[in-house]
C-alpha positions in Angstrom: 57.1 -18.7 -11.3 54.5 -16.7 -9.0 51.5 -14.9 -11.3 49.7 -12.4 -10.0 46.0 -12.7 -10.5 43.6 -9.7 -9.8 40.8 -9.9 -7.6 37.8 -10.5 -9.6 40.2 -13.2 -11.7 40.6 -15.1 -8.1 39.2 -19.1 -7.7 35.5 -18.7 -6.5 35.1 -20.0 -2.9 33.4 -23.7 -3.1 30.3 -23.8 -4.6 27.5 -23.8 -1.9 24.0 -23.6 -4.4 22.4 -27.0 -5.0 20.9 -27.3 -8.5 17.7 -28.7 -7.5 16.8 -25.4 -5.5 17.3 -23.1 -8.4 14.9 -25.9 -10.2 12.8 -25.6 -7.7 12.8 -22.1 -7.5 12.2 -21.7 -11.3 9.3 -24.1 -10.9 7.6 -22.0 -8.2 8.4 -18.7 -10.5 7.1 -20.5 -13.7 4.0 -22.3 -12.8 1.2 -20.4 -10.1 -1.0 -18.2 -13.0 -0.8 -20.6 -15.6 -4.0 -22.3 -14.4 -7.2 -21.0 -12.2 -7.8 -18.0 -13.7 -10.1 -16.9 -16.3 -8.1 -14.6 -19.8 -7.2 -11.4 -19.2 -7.3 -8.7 -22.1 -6.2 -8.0 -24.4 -4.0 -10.4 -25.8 -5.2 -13.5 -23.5 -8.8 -13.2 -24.8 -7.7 -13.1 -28.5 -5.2 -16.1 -28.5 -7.7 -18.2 -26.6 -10.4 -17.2 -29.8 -7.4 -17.6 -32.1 -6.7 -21.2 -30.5 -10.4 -22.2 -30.4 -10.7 -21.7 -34.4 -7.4 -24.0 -34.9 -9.4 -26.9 -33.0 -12.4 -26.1 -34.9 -10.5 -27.0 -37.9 -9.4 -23.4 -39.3 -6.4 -23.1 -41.5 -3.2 -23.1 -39.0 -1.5 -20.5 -41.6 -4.5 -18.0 -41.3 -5.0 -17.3 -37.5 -8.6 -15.7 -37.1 -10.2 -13.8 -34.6 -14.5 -13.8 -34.1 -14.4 -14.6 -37.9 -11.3 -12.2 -39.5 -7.7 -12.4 -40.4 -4.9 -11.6 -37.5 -2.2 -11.0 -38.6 -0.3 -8.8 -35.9 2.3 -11.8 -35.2 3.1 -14.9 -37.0 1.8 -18.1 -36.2 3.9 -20.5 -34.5 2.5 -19.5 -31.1 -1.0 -20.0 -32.1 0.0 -23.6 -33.3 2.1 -24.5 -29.7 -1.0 -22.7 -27.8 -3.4 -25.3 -30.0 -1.3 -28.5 -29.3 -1.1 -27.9 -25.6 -4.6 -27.1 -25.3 -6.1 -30.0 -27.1 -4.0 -32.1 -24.9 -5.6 -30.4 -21.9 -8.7 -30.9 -23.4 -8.4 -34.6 -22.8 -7.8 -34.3 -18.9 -10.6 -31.5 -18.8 -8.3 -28.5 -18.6 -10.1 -25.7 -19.8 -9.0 -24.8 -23.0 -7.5 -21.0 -22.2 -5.8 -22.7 -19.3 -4.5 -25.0 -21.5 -2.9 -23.1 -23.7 -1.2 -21.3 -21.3 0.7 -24.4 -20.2 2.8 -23.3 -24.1 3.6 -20.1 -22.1 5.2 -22.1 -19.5 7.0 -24.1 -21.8 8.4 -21.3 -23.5 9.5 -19.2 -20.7 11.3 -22.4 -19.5 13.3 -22.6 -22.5 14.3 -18.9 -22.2 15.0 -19.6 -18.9 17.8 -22.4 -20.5 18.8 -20.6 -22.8 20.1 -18.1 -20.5 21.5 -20.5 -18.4 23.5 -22.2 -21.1 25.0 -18.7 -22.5 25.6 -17.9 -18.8 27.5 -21.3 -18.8 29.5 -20.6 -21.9 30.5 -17.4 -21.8 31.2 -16.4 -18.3 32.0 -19.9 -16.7 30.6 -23.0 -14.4 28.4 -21.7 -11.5 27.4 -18.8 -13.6 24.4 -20.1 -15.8 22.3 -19.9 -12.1 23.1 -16.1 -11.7 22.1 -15.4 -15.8 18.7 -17.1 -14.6 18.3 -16.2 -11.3 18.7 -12.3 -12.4 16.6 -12.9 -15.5 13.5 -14.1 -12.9 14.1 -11.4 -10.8 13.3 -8.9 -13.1 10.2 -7.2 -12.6 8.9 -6.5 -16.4 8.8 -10.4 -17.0 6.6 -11.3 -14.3 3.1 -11.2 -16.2 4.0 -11.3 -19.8 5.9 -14.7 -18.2 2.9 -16.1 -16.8 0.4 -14.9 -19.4 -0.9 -15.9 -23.2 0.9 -13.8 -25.5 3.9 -14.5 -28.3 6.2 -12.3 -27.0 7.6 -14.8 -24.6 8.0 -17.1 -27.8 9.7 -14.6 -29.2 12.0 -14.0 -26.0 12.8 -18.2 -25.9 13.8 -17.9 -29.5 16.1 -14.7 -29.1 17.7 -16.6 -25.8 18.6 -19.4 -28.0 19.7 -17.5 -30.7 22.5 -15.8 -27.8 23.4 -18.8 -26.8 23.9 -20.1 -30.3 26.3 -17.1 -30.8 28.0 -18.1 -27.7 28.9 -21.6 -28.6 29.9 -20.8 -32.2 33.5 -19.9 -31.1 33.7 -23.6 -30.0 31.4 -25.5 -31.9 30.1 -23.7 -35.2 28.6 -26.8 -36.6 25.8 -27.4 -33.5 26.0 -23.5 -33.4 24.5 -23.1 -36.4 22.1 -25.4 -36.3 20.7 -23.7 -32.8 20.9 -20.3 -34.5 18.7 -21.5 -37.5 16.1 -23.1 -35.4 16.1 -19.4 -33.6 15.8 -16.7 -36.5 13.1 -19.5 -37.9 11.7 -19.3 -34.8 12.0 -15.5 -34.3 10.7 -15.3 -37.8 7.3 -17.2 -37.2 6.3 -16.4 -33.9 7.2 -12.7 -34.2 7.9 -11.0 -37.6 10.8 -10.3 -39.9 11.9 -7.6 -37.7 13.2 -9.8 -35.2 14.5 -12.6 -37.3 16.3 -9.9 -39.0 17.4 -8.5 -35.9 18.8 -11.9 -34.7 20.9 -12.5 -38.2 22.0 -9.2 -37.8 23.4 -9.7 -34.6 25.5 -12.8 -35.9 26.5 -10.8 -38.9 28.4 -8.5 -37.4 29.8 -10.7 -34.1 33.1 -11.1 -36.3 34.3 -7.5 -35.6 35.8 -9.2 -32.6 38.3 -11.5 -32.2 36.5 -14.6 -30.7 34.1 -14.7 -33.4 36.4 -14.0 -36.4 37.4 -18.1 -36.8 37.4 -19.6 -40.2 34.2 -21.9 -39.3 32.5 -18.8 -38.0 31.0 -18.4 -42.0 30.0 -21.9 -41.8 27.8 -21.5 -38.8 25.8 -18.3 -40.5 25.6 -20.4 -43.9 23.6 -23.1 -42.0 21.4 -20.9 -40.2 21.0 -19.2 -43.1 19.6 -22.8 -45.1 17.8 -23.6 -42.3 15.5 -20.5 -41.3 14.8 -19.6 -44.5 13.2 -22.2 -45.9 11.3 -22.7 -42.2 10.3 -18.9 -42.8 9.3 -18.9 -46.2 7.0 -21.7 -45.7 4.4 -20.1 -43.8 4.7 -16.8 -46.0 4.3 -18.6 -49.2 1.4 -21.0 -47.8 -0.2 -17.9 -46.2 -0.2 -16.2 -49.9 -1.2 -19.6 -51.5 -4.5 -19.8 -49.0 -5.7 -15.9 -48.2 -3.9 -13.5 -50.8 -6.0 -10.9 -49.4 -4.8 -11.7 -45.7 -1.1 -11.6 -47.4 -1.0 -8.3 -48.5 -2.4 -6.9 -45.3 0.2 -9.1 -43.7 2.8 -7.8 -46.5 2.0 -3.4 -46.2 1.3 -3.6 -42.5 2.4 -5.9 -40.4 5.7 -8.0 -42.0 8.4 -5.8 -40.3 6.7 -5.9 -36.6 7.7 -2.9 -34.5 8.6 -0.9 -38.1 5.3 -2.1 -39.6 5.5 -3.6 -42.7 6.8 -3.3 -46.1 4.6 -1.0 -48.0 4.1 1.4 -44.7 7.2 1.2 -42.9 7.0 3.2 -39.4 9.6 4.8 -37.1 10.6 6.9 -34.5 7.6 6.6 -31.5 7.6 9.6 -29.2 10.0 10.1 -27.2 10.8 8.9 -24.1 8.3 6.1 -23.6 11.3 3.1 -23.5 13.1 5.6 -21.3 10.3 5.4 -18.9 9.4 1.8 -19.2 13.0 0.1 -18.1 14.2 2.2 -14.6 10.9 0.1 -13.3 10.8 -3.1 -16.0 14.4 -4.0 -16.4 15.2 -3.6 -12.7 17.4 -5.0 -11.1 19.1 -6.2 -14.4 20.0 -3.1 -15.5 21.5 -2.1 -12.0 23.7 -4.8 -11.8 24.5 -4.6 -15.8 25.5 -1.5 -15.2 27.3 -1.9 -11.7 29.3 -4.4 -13.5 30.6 -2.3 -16.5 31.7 0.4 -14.3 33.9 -1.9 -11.9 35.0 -4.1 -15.0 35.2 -0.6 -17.7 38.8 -1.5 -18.5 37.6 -5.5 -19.5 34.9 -4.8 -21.7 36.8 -6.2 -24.6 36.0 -10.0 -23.2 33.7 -12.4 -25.1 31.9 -12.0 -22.2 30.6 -8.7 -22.7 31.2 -8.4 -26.5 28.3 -10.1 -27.7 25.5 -9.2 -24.8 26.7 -5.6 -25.2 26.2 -6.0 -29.0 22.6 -7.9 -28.9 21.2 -5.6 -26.3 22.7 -2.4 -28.1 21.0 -3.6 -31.3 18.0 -4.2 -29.0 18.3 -0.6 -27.9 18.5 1.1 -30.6 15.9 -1.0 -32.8 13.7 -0.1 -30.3 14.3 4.0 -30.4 13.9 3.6 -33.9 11.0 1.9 -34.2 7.1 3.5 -34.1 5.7 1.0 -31.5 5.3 1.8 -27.6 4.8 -1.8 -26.4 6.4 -3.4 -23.1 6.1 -6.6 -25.1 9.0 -5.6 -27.2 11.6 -4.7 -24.3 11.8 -8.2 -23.5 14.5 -8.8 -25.6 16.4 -6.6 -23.7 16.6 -8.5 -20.5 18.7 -11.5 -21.6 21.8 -9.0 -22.3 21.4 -7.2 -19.0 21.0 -10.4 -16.8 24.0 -11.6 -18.6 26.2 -8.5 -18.2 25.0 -8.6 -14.7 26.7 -12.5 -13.7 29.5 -11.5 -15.1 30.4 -9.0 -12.2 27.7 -10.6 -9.6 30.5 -12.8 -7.2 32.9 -9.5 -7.3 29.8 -7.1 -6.7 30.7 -4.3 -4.3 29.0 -5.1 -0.9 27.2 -1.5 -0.6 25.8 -2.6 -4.2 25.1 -6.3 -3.2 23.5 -4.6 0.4 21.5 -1.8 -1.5 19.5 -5.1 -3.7 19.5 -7.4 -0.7 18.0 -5.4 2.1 15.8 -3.6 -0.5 14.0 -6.7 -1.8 13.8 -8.1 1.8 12.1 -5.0 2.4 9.4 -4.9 -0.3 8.7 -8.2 -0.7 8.4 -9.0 3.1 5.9 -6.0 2.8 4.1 -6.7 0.0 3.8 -10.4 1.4 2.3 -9.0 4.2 -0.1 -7.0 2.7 -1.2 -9.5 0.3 -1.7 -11.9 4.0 -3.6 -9.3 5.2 -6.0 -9.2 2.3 -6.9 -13.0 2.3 -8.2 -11.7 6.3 -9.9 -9.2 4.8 -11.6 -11.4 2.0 -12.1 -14.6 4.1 -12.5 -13.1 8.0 -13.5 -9.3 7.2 -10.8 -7.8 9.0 -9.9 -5.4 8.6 -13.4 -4.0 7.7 -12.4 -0.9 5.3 -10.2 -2.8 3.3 -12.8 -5.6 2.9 -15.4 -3.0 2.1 -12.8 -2.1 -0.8 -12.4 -5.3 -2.1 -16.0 -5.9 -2.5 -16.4 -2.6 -3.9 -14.0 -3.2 -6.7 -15.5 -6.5 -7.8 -19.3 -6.6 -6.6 -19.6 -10.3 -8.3 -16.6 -11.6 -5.7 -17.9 -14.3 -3.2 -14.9 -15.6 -1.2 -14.5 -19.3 -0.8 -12.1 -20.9 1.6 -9.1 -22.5 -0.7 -7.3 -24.8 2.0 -4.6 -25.9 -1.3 -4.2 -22.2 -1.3 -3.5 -21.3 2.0 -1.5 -23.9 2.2 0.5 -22.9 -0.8 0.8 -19.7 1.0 2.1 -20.9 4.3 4.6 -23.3 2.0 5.8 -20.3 0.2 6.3 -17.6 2.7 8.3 -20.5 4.9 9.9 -21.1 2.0 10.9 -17.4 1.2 12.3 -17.1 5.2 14.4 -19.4 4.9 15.9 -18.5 1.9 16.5 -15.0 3.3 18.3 -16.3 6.5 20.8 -19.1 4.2 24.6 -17.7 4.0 25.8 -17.0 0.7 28.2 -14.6 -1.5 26.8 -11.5 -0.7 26.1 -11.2 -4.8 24.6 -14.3 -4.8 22.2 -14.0 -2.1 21.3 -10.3 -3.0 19.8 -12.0 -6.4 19.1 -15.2 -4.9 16.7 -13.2 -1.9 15.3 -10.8 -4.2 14.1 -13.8 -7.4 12.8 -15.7 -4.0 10.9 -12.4 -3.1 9.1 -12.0 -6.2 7.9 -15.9 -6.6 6.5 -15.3 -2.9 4.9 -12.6 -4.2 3.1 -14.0 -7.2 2.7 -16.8 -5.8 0.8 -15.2 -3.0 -1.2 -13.1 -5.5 -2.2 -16.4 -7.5 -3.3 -18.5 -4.8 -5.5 -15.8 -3.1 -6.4 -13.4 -5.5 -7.2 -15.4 -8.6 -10.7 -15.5 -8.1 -11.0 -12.1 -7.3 -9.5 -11.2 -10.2 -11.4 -13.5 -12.2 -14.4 -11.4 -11.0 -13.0 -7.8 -11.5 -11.5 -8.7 -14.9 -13.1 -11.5 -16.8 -15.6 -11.4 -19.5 -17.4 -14.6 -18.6 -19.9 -12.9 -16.2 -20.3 -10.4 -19.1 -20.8 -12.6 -21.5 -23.6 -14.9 -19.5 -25.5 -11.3 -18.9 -25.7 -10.2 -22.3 -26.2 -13.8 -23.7 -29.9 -13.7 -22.2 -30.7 -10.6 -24.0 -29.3 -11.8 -27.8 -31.2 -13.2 -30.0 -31.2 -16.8 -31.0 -31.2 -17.2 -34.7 -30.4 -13.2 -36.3 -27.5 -11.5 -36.8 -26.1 -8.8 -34.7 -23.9 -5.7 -35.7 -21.1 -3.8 -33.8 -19.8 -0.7 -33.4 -16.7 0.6 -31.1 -16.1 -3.2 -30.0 -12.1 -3.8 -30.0 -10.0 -6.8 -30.9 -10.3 -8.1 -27.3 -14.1 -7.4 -26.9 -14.8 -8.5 -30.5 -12.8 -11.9 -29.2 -14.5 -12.2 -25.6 -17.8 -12.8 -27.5 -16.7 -15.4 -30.2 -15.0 -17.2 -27.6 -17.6 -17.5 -24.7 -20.9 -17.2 -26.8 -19.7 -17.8 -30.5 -21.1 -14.1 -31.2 -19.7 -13.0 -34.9 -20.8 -10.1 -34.9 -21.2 -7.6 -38.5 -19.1 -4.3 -37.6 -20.0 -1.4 -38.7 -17.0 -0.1 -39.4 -16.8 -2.3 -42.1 -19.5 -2.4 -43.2 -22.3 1.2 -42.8 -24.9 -0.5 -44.3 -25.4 -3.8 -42.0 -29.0 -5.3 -42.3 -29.0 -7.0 -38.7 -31.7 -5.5 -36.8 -29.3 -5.9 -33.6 -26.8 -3.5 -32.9 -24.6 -3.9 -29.7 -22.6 -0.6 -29.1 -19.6 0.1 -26.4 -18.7 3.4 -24.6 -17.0 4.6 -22.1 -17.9 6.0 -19.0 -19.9 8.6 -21.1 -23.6 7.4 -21.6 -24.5 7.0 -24.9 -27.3 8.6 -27.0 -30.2 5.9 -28.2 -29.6 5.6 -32.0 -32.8 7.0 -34.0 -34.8 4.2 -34.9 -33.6 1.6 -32.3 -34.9 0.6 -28.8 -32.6 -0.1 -26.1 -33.0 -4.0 -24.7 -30.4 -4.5 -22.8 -27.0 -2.3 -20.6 -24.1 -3.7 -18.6 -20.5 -3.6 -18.2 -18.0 -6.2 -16.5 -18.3 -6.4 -12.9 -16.0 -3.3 -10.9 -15.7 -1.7 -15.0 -16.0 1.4 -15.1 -14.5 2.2 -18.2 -16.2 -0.4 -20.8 -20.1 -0.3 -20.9 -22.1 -1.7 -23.4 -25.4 -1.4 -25.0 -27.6 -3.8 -26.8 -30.3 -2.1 -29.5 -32.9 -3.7 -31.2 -34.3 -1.8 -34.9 -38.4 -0.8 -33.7 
C-alpha cells in the first residue's frame, strides 16, 4: 500500500559533507586566540591571578584574587585552568596561555554535546548542522576563545541536553551523563544553574517521550550523583574559610538571583532584548524560521525539550537581576537545535537571505582586516596606519611569515568553501560558520600583537614597577577586581585597599581615575602617572606620604 509522506518527511538526498571538514572546521574556529596574546580584562586577568595562587599552593576550594576570597563562580574552572597550565608550564607555555587551552577543551565538549543531541533527537546527518549553527553564532565567538567559566558552564548545560535526549532510550547512561552535568553546572557556575538544569529534567515528563517508567530512574541517579559532587566543595569550602562561606552563602550561591540571604530579581528592562537580535544571530533566525514552517509539528521530541530548556533559559533570565552576555550562552544550544531541525527543508529566500549575507560581510570584513596588515606592515594606506599607531602608541609591527601564511591558508580556505555545491540550508550555515573562522582567524594572526599593545597590562605593569618601592607596603583606592589582579599577577603587588580598610599605614598610595585628573591628596607627593598604552579611560597615580 502507497503512503504518502510530506515534504519535509522526504529521504534526504545522499549525504555529500565529509566528517573530517566539519573537524577541521571546528579546529580552525576553536583554536587561533587561545595562544599569542597577552589576558584581556576583566575576567582573563583575574582567572590567570586566580590560577597563579592554585600553583603557588593555595587552597583549590578558596579561589583568591591579589590576596582575597572570589567567590563570584564556583571552582571547577579555576581547577581545569590550573591543570592545563601547569602542564604548559613544562613546554614553556606561558601560564595565561596555558590556561586557556581548558577553554578550548571546554568549548569542544559543548561543541559534542551539541552534536550528539543533534544526533539523537533530530536524526543522522543532523548533529553537523546543531554544531555548525552553534559556531556560527556571533555572541560565542570571544567568550569561546577567551578565559572565563561561562563556557564551562555552557559544556555542562550541552551535556545535560543531550543527557535528556538519550533518556527516552537509555535512562541508565542518561542519568549518569545528567549527574556529571548539574555537578558540573553546580561547581563551575552556581546553584542557579544546576537548579535550572534539574529543573529542566523535572518537568520533561509532561510529554509523552519522556513519561517512561525508567524516566524516574534516570533523575534518581543524577540526583545521587551531583549531590554529593556538589556538596563537597560547599562543605569543604565552610570547613576551610567560614568567613568566605557566608559571603559565598548571602551573596553569591544562587548566581544570576544572587544568593540566599539577598536574593535579586528583575534587571531593567530590555537589556536581553537588546543583547540576542545581534548575539544569538543567526540561531535565532533559523529557530524561528523553523517553528513557523513546522508550527503544526511542534509536539515532536524534537522541539519539546529545546523549546522547554531554552524557555526556562528565557525566562530565568527576565527574572533574574544580572545584565551579563555571559549568561545568554545557555540560550544558544536550544536555538541551534531548533534551527537543524528545519535547516534541509529551509525555504530558499530564507537559506539565500543567510548565504549571500554572510558572503557579503565576511568577504568584507576579510578584506578590511587584509588591508590593515598593509597598513601595519607596508603603511598603505597612510591614514589608516596613522590610526592604528594612534590607538596603540607602544605597537611596533613585526613581519609574522606563520601568520601571513595562516592568512593566505584561511582566506583560500574560506573561497572554496563558498564556491562547493550543497543543500541550499546546508551551505547557507556551512558558508556563513566558514565566514566567521576566516574572520577570527584573520583578526588573531594579524592583530594579536596589536591588541596585546592597546589592551594589556604588561606594559603598565613594567612602568609603574620602576616607580614602587621594594620592601613597603602600598595602599589602593578605586582599583577594580581586574586592576587589583593585573598587579598581583605581573608584579606580585598586594596592595592594602582603602576601602577596606580608612586607616592603612602604607606610606604608598596608588589611586585610579578616569579621564578626569585627579586632585593630589593633602599630605602626599605625586612620584609617578600613566595609563595603558591607547587608554584613555584608566589612569593611574602613584603617591608617596612627604
Amino acid at each position: 500500500m502507497l503512503t504518502y509522506t510530506p515534504p519535509h518527511e522526504q529521504d534526504l538526498p545522499p549525504a555529500t559533507e565529509k566528517p573530517w571538514l566539519l573537524l577541521l572546521l571546528c579546529l580552525t574556529w576553536l583554536l587561533p586566540g587561545l595562544l599569542g596574546r597577552e589576558p584581556l580584562k576583566p575576567d582573563e586577568i583575574i582567572i590567570s591571578d586566580i590560577v597563579r595562587d592554585l600553583l603557588n599552593g593555595g587552597n583549590w576550594s578558596l579561589p583568591m584574587l591579589a590576596g582575597e576570597p572570589w567567590l563570584e563562580r564556583a571552582p571547577l574552572f579555576y581547577w581545569a585552568t590550573a591543570i592545563f597550565a601547569w602542564a604548559g608550564l613544562w613546554v614553556d607555555i606561558p601560564l595565561h596561555e596555558g590556561a586557556r587551552l581548558a577553554t578550548g577543551s571546554f568549548m569542544a565538549l559543548a561543541l559534542w554535546g551539541v552534536g550528539l543531541t543533534a544526533r539523537e533527537l533530530i536524526g543522522r546527518r543532523h548533529g553537523r548542522s546543531g554544531v555548525l549553527i552553534l559556531i556560527g553564532c556571533v555572541g560565542l565567538l570571544l567568550p569561546g576563545h577567551a578565559l572565563n567559566g561561562d563556557i564551562a558552564v555552557l559544556a555542562s548545560w550541552c551535556w545535560g541536553i543531550y543527557a535528556l535526549a538519550l533518556a527516552p532510550r537509555l535512562p541508565l547512561p542518561a542519568g549518569l551523563i545528567l549527574g556529571l552535568a548539574i555537578a558540573a553546572c553546580g561547581l563551575a557556575g552556581s546553584l542557579a544553574e544546576a537548579t535550572l538544569l534539574l529543573t529542566l529534567a523535572s518537568l520533561m515528563p509532561l510529554f509523552k517521550a519522556w513519561r517512561i517508567q525508567r524516566y524516574g530512574l534516570t533523575i534518581l541517579i543524577a540526583l545521587a550523583l551531583a549531590i554529593p559532587l556538589i556538596a563537597s566543595w560547599v562543605l569543604s569550602l565552610y570547613q576551610n574559610a567560614p568567613t568566605a562561606f557566608d559571603t559565598w552563602y548571602d551573596w553569591y550561591a544562587l548566581g544570576f538571583f544572587g544568593g540566599f540571604t539577598y536574593v535579586r530579581a528583575m534587571h531593567p528592562f530590555g537589556y536581553y532584548l537588546q543583547l540576542l537580535p545581534w548575539f544569538a544571530w543567526p540561531s535565532w533566525f533559523l529557530a524561528g524560521a523553523t517553528l513557523w514552517m513546522q508550527r503544526d509539528r511542534l509536539n515532536q521530541a524534537r522541539f519539546q525539550l529545546p523549546l522547554m530548556a531554552g524557555g526556562l533559559t528565557l525566562l530565568c533570565l527576565f527574572l533574574s537581576d544580572s545584565g551579563r552576555s555571559g549568561y545568554a550562552l545557555l540560550l544558544l544550544p536550544p536555538l541551534s537545535l531548533v534551527g537543524a531541525v528545519g535547516l534541509d527543508v529551509l525555504r530558499r529566500g530564507a537559506a539565500s537571505f543567510i548565504n549571500w549575507f554572510g558572503m557579503l560581510t565576511f568577504g568584507l570584513l576579510a578584506l578590511f582586516l587584509w588591508v590593515c596588515w598593509t597598513a601595519m606592515h607596508l603603511g598603505s594606506p597612510a591614514r589608516l596606519s596613522g590610526r592604528i599607531s594612534e590607538l596603540a602608541p607602544s605597537f611596533h609591527a613585526h613581519l609574522s611569515i606563520p601568520g601571513l601564511l595562516l592568512g593566505v591558508v584561511l582566506t583560500l580556505f574560506w573561497v572554496w568553501a563558498v564556491t562547493r555545491s550543497r543543500p541550499m540550508g546546508r551551505q547557507a550555515v556551512t558558508n556563513w560558520a566558514a565566514g566567521v573562522t576566516l574572520c577570527w582567524g584573520l583578526t588573531t594572526a594579524f592583530a594579536s600583537e596589536w591588541v596585546n599593545a592597546r589592551t594589556s597590562y604588561r606594559d603598565f605593569a613594567r612602568s609603574i614597577a620602576t616607580a614602587l618601592p621594594a620592601d613597603e607596603c602600598v595602599s589602593s583606592e578605586n582599583l577594580q577586581s581586574n586592576q587589583r589582579a593585573a598587579l598581583h599577577y605581573y608584579l606580585g603587588l598586594q596592595t592594602d585597599r582603602r576601602e577596606l580598610n580608612a586607616n592603612s599605614a602604607c606610606r604608598w598610595l596608588l589611586r585610579q581615575g578616569g579621564r578626569e585628573i585627579l586632585t593630589l591628596p593633602d599630605g602626599w607627593q605625586e612620584v609617578w602617572q600613566g595609563a595603558r598604552p591607547g587608554d584613555r579611560n584608566e589612569r593611574y597615580y602613584l603617591y608617596r606620604k612627604n
